[in-house]
N, CA, C and O atoms as a GROMACS GRO file, in nm:
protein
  408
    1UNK      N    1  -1.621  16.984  22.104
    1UNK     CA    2  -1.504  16.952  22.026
    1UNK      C    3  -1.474  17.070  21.934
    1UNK      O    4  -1.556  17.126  21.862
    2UNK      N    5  -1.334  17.104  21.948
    2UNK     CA    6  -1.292  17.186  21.804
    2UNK      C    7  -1.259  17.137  21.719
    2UNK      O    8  -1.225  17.018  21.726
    3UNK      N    9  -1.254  17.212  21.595
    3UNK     CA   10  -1.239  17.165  21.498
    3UNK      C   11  -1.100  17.285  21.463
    3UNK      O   12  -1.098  17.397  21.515
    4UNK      N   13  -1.003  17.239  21.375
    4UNK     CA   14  -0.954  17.289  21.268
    4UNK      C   15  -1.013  17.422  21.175
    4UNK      O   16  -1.087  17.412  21.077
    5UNK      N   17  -0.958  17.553  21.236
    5UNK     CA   18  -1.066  17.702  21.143
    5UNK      C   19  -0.903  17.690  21.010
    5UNK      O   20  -0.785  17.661  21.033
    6UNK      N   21  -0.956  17.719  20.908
    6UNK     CA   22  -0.877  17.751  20.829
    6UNK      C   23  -0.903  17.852  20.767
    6UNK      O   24  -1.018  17.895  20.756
    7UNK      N   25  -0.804  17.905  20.720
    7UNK     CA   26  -0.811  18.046  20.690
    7UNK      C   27  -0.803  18.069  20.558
    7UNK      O   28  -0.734  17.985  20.500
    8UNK      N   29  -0.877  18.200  20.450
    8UNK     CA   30  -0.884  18.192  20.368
    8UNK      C   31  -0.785  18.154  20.227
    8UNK      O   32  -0.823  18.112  20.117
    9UNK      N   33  -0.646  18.185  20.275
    9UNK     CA   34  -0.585  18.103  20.226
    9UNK      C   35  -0.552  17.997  20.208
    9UNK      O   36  -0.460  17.998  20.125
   10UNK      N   37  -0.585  17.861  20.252
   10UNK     CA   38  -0.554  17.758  20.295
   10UNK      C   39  -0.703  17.714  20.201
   10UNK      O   40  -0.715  17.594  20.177
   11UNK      N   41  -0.799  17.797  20.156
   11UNK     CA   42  -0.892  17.746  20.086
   11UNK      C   43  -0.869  17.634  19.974
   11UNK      O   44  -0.930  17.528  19.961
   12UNK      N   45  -0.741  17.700  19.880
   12UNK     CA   46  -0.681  17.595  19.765
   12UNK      C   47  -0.612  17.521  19.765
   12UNK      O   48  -0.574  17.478  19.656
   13UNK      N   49  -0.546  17.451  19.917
   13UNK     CA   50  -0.503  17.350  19.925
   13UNK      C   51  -0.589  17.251  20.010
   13UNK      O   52  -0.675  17.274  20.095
   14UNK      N   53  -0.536  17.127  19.958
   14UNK     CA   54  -0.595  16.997  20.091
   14UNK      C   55  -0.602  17.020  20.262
   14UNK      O   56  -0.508  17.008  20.341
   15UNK      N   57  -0.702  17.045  20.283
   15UNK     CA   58  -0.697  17.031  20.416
   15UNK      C   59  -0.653  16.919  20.494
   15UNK      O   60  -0.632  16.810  20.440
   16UNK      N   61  -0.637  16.938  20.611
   16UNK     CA   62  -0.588  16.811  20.763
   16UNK      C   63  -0.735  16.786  20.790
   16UNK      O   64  -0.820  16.866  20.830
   17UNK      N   65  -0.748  16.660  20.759
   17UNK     CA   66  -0.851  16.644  20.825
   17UNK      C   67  -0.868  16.583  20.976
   17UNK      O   68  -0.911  16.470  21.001
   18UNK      N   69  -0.832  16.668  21.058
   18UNK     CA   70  -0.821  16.640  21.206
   18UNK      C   71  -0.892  16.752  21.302
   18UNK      O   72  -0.868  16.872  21.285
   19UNK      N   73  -0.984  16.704  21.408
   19UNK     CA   74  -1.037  16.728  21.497
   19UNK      C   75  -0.981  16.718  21.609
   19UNK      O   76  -0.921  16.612  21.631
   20UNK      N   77  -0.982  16.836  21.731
   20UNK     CA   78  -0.932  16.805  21.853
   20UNK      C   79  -0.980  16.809  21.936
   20UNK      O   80  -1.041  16.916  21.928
   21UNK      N   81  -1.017  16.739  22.080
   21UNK     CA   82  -1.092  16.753  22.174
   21UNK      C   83  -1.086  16.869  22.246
   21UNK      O   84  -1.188  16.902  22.308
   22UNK      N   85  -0.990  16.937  22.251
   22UNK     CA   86  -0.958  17.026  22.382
   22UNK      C   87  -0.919  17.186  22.292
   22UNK      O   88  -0.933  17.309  22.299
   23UNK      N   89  -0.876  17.103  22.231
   23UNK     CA   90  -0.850  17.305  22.166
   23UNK      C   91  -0.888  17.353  21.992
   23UNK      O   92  -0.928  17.284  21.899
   24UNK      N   93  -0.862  17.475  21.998
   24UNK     CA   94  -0.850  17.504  21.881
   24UNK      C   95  -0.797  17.591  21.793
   24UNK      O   96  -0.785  17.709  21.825
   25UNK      N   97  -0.751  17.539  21.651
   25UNK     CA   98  -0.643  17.575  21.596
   25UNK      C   99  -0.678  17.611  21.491
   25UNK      O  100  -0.758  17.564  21.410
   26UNK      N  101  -0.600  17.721  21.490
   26UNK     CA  102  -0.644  17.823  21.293
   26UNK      C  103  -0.478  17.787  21.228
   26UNK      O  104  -0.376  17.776  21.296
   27UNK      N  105  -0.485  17.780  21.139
   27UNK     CA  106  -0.364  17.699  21.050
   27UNK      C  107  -0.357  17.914  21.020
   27UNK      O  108  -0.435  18.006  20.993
   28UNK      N  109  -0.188  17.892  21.052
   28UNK     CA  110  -0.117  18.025  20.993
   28UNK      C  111  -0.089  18.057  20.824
   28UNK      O  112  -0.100  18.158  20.755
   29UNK      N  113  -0.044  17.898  20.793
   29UNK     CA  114  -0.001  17.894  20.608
   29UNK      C  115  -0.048  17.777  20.572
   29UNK      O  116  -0.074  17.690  20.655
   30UNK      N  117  -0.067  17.760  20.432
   30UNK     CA  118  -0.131  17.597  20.420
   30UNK      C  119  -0.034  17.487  20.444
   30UNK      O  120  -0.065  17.376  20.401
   31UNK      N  121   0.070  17.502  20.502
   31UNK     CA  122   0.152  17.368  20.486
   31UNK      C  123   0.216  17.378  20.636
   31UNK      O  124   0.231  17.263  20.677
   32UNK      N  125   0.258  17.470  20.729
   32UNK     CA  126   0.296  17.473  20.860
   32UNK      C  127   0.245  17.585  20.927
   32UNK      O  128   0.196  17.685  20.874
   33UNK      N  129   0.263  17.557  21.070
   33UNK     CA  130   0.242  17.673  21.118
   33UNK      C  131   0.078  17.643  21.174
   33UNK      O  132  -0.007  17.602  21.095
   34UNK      N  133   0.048  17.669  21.316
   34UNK     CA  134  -0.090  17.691  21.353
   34UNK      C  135  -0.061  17.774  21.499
   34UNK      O  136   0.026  17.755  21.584
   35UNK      N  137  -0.171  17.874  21.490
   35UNK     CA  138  -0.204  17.884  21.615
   35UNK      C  139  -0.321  17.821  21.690
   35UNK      O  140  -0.431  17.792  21.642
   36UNK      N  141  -0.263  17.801  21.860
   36UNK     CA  142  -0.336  17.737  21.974
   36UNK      C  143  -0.404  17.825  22.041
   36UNK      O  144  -0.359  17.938  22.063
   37UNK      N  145  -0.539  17.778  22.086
   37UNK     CA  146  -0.610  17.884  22.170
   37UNK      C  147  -0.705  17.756  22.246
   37UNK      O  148  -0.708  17.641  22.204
   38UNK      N  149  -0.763  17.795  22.343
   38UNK     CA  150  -0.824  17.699  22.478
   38UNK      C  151  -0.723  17.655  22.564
   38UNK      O  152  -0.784  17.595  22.652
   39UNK      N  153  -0.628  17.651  22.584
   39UNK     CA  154  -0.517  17.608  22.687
   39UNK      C  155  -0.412  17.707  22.762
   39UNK      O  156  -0.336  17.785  22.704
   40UNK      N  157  -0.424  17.688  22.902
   40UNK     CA  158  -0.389  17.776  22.956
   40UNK      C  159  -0.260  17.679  23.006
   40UNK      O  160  -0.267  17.595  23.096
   41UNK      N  161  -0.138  17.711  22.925
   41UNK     CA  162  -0.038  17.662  22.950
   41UNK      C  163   0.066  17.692  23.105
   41UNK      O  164   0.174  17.647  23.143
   42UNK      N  165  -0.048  17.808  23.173
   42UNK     CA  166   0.023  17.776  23.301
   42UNK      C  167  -0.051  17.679  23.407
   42UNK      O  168  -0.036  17.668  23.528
   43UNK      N  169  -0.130  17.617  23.322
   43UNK     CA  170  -0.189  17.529  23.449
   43UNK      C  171  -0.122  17.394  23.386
   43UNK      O  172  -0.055  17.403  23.283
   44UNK      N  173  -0.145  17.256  23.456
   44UNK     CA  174  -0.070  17.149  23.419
   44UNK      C  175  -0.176  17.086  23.282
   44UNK      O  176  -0.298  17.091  23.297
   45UNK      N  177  -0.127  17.042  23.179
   45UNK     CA  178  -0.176  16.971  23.100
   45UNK      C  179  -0.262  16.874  23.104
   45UNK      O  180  -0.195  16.772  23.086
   46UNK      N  181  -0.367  16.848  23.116
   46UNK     CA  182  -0.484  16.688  23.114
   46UNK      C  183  -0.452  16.600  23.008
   46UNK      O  184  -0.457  16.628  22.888
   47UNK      N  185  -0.412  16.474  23.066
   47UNK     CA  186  -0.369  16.391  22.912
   47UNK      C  187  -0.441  16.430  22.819
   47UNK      O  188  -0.365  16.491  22.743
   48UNK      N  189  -0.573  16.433  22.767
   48UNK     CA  190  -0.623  16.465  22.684
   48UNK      C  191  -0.570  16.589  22.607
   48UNK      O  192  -0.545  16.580  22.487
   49UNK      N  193  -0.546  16.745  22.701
   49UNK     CA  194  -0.465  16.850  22.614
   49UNK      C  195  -0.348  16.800  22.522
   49UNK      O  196  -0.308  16.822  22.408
   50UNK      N  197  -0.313  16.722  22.628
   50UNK     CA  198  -0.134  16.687  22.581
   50UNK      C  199  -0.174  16.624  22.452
   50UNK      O  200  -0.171  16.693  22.349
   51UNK      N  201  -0.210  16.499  22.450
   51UNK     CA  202  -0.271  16.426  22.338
   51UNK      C  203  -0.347  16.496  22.220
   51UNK      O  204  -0.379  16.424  22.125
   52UNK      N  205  -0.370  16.593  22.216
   52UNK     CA  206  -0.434  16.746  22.115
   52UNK      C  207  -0.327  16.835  22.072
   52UNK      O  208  -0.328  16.885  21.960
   53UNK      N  209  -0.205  16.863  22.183
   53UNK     CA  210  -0.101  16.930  22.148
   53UNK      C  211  -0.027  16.887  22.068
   53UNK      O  212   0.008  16.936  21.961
   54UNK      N  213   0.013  16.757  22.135
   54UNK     CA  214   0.103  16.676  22.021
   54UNK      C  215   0.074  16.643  21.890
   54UNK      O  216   0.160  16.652  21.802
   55UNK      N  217  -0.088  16.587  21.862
   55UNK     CA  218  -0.121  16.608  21.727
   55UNK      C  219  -0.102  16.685  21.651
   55UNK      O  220  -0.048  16.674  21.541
   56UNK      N  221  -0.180  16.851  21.746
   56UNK     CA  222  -0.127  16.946  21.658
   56UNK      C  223  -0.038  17.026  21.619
   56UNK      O  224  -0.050  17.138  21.572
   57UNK      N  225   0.109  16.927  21.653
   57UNK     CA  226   0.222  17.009  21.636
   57UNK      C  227   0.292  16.896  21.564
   57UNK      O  228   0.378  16.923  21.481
   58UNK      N  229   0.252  16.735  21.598
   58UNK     CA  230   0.255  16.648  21.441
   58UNK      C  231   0.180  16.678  21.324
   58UNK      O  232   0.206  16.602  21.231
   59UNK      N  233   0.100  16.758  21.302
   59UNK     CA  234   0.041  16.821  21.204
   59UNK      C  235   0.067  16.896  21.116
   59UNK      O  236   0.072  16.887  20.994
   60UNK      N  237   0.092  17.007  21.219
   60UNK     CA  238   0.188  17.163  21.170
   60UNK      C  239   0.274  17.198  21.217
   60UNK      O  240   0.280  17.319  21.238
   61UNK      N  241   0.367  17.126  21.252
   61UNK     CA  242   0.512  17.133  21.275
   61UNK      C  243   0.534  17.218  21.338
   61UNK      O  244   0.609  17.186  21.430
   62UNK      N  245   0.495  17.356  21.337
   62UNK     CA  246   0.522  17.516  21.449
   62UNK      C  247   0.396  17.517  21.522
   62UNK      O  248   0.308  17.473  21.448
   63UNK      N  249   0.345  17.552  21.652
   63UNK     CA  250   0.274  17.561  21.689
   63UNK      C  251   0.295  17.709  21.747
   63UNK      O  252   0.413  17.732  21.773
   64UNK      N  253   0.161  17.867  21.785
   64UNK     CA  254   0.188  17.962  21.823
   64UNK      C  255   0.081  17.952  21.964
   64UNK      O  256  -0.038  17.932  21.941
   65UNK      N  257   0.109  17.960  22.048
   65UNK     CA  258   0.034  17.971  22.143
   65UNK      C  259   0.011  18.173  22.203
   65UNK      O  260   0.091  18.234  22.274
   66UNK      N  261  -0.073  18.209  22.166
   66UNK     CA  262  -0.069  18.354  22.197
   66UNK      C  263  -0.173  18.388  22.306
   66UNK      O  264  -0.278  18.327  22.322
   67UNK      N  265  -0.117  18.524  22.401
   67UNK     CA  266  -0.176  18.530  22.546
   67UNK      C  267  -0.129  18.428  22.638
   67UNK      O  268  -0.210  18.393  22.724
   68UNK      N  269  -0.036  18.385  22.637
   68UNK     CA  270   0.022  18.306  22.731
   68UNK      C  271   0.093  18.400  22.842
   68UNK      O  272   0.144  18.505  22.802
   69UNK      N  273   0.101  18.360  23.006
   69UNK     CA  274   0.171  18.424  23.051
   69UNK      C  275   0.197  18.332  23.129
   69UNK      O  276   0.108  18.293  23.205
   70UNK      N  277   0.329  18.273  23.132
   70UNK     CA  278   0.402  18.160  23.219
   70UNK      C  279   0.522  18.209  23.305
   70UNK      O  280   0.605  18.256  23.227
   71UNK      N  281   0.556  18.215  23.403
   71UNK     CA  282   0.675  18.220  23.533
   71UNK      C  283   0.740  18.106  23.439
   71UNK      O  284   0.699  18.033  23.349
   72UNK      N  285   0.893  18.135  23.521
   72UNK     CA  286   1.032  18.028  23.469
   72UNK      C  287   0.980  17.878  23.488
   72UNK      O  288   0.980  17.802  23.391
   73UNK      N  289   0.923  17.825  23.643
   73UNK     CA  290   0.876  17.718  23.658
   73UNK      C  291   0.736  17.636  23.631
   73UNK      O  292   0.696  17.528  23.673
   74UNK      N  293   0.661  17.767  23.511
   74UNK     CA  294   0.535  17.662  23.497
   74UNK      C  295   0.579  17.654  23.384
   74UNK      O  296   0.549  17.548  23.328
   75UNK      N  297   0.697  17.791  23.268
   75UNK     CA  298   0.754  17.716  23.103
   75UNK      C  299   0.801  17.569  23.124
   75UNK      O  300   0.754  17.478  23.056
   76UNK      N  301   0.915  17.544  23.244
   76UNK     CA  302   0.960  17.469  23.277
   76UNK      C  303   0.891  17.345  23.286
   76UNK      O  304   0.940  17.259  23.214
   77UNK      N  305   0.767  17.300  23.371
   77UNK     CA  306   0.665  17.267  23.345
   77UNK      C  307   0.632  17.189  23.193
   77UNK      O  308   0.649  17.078  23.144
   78UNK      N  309   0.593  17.277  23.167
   78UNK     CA  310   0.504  17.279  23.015
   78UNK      C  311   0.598  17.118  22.935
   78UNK      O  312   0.569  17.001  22.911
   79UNK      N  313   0.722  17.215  22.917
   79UNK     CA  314   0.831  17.169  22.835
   79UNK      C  315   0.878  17.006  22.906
   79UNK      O  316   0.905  16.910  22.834
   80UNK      N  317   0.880  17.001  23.014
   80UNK     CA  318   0.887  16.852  23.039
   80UNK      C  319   0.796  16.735  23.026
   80UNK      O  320   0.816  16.614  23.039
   81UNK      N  321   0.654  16.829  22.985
   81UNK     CA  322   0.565  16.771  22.941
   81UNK      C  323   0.598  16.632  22.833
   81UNK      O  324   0.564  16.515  22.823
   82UNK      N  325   0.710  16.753  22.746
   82UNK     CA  326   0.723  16.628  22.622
   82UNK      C  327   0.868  16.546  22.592
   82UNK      O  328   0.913  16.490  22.492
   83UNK      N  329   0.930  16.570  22.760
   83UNK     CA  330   1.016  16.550  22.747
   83UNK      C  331   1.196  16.602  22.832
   83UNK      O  332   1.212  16.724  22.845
   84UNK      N  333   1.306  16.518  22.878
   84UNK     CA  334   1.348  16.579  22.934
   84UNK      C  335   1.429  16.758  22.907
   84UNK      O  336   1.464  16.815  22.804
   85UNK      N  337   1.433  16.789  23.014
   85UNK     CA  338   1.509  16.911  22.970
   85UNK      C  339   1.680  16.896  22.947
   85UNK      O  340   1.740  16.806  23.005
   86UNK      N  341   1.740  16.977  22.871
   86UNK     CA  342   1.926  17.055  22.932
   86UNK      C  343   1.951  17.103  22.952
   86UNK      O  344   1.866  17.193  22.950
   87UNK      N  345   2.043  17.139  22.986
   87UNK     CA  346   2.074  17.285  22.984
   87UNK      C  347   2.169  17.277  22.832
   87UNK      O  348   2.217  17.198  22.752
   88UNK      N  349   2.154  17.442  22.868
   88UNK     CA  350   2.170  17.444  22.717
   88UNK      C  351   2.342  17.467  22.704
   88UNK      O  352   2.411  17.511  22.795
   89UNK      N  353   2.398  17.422  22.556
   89UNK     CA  354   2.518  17.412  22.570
   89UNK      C  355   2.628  17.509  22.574
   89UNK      O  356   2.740  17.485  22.622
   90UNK      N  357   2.588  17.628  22.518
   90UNK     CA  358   2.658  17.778  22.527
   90UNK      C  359   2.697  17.833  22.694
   90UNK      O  360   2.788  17.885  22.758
   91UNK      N  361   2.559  17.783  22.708
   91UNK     CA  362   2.580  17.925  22.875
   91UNK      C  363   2.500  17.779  22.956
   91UNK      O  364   2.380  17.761  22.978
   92UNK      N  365   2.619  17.689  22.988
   92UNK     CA  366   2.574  17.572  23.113
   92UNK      C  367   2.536  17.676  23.246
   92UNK      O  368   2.442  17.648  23.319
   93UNK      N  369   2.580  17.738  23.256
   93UNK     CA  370   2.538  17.867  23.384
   93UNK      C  371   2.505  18.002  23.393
   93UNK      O  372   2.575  18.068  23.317
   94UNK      N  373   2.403  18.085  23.477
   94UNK     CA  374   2.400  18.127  23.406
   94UNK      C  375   2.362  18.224  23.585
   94UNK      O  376   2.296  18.156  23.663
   95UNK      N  377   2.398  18.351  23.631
   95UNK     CA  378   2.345  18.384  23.725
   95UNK      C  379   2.217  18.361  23.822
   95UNK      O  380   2.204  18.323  23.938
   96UNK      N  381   2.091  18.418  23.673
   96UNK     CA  382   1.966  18.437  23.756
   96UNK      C  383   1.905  18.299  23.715
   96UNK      O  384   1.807  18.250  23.770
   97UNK      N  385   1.960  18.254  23.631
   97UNK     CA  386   1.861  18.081  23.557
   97UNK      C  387   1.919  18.045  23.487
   97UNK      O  388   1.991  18.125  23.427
   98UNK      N  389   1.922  17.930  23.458
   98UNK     CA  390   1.948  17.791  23.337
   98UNK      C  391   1.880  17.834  23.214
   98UNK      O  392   1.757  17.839  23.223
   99UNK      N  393   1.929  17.862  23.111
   99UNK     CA  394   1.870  17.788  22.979
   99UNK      C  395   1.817  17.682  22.986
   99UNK      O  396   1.847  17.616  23.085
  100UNK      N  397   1.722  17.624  22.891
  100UNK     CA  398   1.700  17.461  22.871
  100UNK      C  399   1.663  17.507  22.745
  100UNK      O  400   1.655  17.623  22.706
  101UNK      N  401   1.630  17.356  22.660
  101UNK     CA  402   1.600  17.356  22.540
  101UNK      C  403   1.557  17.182  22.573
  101UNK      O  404   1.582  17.112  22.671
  102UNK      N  405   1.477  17.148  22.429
  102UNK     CA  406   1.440  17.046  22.432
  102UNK      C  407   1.507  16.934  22.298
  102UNK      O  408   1.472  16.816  22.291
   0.00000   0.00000   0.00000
């Protein structure tokens, strides 16, 4: 299990007290913001990740996932994870690909 690393700033405020099974997260500022590490967001999610992601982005509102390297259809992927896609409303078309947003 990981735990929550916090960083020396985050010393003088209240911590989250939350644990995650699958990954782990260093808080960027004491109030939002974390980065993700253990998940390789081009493979498909295990309920359990998903259920860790979502916490930790009900937690800290921004989540950074860094070293990621995803193709159009595994972002695509990812992102329906939590939900449907659109296209997006500026550029409904678009030559080489669709926008989406969530």
């Amino acid at each position: 299990m990981f735990n929550v690393r916090k960083t020396n700033v985050d010393a003088q405020f209240e911590e989250i007290n939350q644990s995650y099974e699958t990954l782990e997260v260093e808080t960027l500022t004491p109030h939002i913001g974390a980065k993700v590490r253990g998940v390789d967001l081009a493979q498909p999610l295990t309920n359990e990740q998903a259920r860790d992601v979502h916490q930790a982005w009900i937690d800290w509102k921004v989540l950074v996932f860094p070293d990621q390297h995803l193709n159009r259809d595994q972002h695509k992927a990812f992102a329906r994870r939590w939900g449907k896609l659109h296209v997006h409303p500026m550029q409904p078309t678009m030559a080489v690909m669709k926008k989406y947003w969530l």
